[in-house]
C-alpha positions as CSV (number, residue, x, y, z in Angstrom):
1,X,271.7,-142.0,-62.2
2,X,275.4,-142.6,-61.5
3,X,277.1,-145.7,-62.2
4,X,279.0,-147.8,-60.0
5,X,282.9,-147.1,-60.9
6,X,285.0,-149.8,-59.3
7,X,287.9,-148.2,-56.6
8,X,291.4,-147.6,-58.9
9,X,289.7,-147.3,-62.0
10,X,288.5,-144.1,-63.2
11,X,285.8,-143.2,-65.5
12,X,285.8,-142.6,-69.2
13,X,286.6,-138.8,-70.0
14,X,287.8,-137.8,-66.6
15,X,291.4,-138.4,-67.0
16,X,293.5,-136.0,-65.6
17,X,294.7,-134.2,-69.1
18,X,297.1,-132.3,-67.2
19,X,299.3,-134.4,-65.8
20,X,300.1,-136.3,-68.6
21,X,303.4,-135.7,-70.2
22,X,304.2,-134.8,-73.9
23,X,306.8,-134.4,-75.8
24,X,307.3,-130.8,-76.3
25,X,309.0,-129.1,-79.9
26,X,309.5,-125.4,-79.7
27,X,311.1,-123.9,-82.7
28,X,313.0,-120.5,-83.1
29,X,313.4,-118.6,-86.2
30,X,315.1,-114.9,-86.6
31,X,316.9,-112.8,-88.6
32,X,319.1,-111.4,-85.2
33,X,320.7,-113.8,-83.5
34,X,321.2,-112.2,-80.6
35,X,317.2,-111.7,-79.6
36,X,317.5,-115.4,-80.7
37,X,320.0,-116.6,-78.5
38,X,318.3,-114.4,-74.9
39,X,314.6,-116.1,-76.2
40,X,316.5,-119.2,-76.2
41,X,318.6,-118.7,-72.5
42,X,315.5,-117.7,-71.4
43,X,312.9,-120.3,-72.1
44,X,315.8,-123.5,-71.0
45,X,316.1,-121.1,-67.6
46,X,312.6,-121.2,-66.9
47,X,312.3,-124.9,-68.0
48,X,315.2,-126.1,-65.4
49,X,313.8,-123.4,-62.8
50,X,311.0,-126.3,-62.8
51,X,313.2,-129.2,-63.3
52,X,312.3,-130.2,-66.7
53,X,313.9,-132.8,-69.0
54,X,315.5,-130.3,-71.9
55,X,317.2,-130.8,-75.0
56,X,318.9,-127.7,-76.7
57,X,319.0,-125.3,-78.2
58,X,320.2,-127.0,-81.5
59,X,321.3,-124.7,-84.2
60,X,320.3,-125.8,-87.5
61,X,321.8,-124.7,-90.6
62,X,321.5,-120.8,-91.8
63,X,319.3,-120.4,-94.5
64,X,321.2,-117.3,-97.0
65,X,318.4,-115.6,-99.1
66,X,320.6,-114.2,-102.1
67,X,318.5,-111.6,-104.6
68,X,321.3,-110.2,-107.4
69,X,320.5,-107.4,-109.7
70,X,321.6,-104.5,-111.6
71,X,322.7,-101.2,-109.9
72,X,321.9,-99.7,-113.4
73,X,317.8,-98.7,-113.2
74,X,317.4,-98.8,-117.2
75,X,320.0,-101.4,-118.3
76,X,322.7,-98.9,-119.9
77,X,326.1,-98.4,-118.5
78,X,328.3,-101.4,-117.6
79,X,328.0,-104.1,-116.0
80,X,327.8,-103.8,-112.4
81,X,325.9,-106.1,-110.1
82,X,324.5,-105.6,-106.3
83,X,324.3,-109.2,-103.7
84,X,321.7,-108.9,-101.1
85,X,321.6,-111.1,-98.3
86,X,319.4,-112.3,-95.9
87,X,320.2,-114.7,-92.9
88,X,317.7,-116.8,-91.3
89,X,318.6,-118.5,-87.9
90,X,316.5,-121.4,-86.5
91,X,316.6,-123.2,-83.2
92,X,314.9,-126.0,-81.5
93,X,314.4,-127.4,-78.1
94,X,312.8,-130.3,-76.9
95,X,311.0,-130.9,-73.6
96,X,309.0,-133.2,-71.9
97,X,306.8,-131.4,-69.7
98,X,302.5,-131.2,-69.1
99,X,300.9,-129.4,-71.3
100,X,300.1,-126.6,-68.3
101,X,303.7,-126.3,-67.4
102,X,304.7,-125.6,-70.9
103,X,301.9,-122.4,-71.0
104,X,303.8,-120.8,-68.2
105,X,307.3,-120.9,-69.7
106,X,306.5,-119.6,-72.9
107,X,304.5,-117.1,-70.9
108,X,308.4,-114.8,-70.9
109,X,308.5,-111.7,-73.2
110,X,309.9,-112.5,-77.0
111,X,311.7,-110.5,-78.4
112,X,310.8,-108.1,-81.3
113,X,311.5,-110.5,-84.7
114,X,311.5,-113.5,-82.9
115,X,309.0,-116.4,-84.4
116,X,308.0,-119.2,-81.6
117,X,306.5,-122.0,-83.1
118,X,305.1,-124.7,-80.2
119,X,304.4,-128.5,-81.3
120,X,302.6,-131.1,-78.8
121,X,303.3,-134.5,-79.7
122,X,302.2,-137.4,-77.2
123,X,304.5,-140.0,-75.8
C-alpha cells in the first residue's frame, strides 16, 4: 500500500538526480601540447554549444622531469654528461552543469596521449 504524499512535496528517494547541478573539475595532463590545447577547444565548444557556466582552461605550471647520466657505458673516458627532459602540461576547467550533460561533452574523441581526469563535486 502507497502512502499519501502531500501535493509539492516529493517522496524520499525520488528526487530527480539529474537535474541537480554540480560543480564539475575536468583535468588535462600531456606531454604534447598541441593534442592538449584541441581536447581543451573542444570540450569549452561543446560546453557553451549548451550554454554552460565555464571556467578555463587554466594552465598550471610545467612539470620538467630531468634524468642526467653518463654517455660513457663503463665509466672510462672523460667526463661527459647527457640531460633528458620530459615536459608535462596540465589544464583544468570548471563547469557547473548536470551530471547527464557533462557525459555528453566528454563523449568527443581525445586525442592519443591525452589523460582526462573528471571530478563531481556537489554545490
Amino acid at each position: 500500500m502507497a502512502s499519501y504524499v502531500p501535493p509539492g512535496k516529493k517522496e524520499a528517494g525520488l528526487e530527480d538526480a539529474g537535474a541537480q547541478v554540480h560543480r564539475i573539475r575536468i583535468t588535462l595532463t600531456s606531454r604534447n601540447v598541441k593534442n592538449l590545447e584541441k581536447v581543451c577547444a573542444d570540450l569549452k565548444k561543446g560546453a557553451t554549444d549548451k550554454k554552460l557556466n565555464v571556467s578555463g582552461p587554466v594552465r598550471l605550471p610545467t612539470k620538467k622531469l630531468k634524468v642526467t647520466t653518463r654517455k660513457a657505458p663503463s665509466g672510462e673516458g672523460t667526463n661527459t654528461w647527457d640531460c633528458f627532459e620530459m615536459r608535462i602540461h596540465k589544464r583544468l576547467i570548471d563547469l557547473h552543469a548536470p551530471s547527464d550533460v557533462v557525459k555528453q561533452i566528454t563523449s568527443i574523441s581525445i586525442e592519443p596521449g591525452v589523460e582526462v581526469d573528471v571530478t563531481i563535486n556537489d554545490r
